[in-house]
C-alpha positions as CSV (number, residue, x, y, z in Angstrom):
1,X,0.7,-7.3,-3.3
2,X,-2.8,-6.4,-2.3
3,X,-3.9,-3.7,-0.7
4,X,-7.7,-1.5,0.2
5,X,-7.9,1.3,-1.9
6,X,-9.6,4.1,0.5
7,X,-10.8,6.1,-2.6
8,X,-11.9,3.4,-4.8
9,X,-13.2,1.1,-1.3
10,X,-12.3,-2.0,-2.8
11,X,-8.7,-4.0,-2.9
12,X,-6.4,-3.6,-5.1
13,X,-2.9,-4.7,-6.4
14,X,-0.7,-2.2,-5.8
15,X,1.8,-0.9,-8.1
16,X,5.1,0.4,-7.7
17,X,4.7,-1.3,-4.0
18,X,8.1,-0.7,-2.2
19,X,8.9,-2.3,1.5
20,X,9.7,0.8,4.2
21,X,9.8,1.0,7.8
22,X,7.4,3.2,10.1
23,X,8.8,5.2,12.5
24,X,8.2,2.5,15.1
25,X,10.2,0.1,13.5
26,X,7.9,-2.0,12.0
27,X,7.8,-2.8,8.6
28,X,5.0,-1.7,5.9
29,X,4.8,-1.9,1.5
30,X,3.6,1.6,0.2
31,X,2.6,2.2,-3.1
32,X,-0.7,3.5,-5.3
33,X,-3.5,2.4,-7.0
34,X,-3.4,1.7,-10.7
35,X,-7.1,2.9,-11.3
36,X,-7.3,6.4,-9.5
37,X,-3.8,7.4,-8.2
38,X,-4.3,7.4,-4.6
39,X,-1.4,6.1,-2.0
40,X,-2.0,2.7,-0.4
41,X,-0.1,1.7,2.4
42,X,-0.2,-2.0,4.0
43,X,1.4,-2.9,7.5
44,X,3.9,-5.8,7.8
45,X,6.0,-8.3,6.1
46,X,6.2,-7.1,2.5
């Protein structure tokens, strides 16, 4: 899955994405950039 990379400022696919759930109850994929490290975080259906 894709997500933007705040570090790098360009998407990216994410690796070792994993589905979670915010504190609000909605759902989000978190994972980290294959190029510098950094986490990325997308909001909704993973």
């Amino acid at each position: 899955m894709q997500a933007y990379c705040m570090k790098c400022r360009t998407k990216r696919e994410m690796k070792d994405a994993k589905s979670i759930r915010m504190k609000n109850g909605k759902p989000a994929t978190q994972g980290s950039c294959p190029v510098c490290g950094t986490k990325m975080f997308r909001i909704g259906k993973s």
